[in-house]
C-alpha angles and dihedrals in degrees: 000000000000122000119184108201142170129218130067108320079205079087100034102126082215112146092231126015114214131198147138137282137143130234112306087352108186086228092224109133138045119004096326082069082050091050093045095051095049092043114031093168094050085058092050098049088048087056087052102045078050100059091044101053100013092218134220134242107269097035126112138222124196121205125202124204148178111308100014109299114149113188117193122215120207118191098214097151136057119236138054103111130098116050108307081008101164137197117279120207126286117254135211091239083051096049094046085051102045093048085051089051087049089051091055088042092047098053099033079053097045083223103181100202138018137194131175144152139267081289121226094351091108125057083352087062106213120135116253090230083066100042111040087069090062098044080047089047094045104030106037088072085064116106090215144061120299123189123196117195106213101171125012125225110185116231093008115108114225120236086251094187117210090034 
């Protein structure tokens, strides 16, 4: 089941934490920066995932860390190879096929609870009114917790019901 919330998905007790991202992102704005931040070797083995399949956009990559985190990382935009390659924007077709490769990640994994943000409506730049069908279309199949963030409030934990 869906769940739209509000607060800093940094505290949310989810299981996995998803978001978007494009091929060797430097990981320096929006969430991805705070991911980065919180989690420097989860940055650096992305890099070097990066560097061994050259991935797509569409494809995921899920990152597991001390304690038990598990960050998802969903290329939803082009860009990010070649020397100062940056990130592209995010499109609709990368975003369907990013969310598809979560759900398989999601159930081989048997993770029991999800959040992530508006996907790709910040630095990937798509409209939320164009992207949360398809989060509806892709998550509310899931047989877990999924918590959407819609609006962030740093340092504030989300009612994250079913955790």
């Amino acid at each position: 089941m869906i769940h739209y919330v509000s607060g800093d998905l940094l505290l949310s007790r989810a299981q996995a934490v998803a978001h978007g991202v494009a091929p060797k992102d430097p990981m320096k704005q929006g969430l991805a920066r705070l991911l980065h931040e919180k989690f420097p070797s989860m940055h650096k083995d992305y890099h070097h995932w990066c560097d061994q399949v050259h991935p797509k956009p569409g494809e995921a990559w899920l990152w597991g860390g001390p304690d038990g985190v598990r960050v998802i990382n969903l290329i939803t935009q082009e860009g990010g190879y070649g020397h100062g390659g940056r990130p592209g924007r995010a499109t609709v077709k990368h975003v369907r096929d990013a969310l598809r490769a979560l759900a398989l990640i999601v159930e081989g994994e048997g993770i029991r609870s999800l959040a992530l943000p508006r996907l790709a409506t910040g630095v990937g730049g798509l409209d939320w009114r164009d992207v949360q069908p398809i989060v509806e279309e892709r998550l509310s199949g899931l047989s877990i917790p999924v918590y959407v963030y819609e609006e962030f409030h740093a340092g504030h934990a989300a009612r994250e019901p079913g955790v």
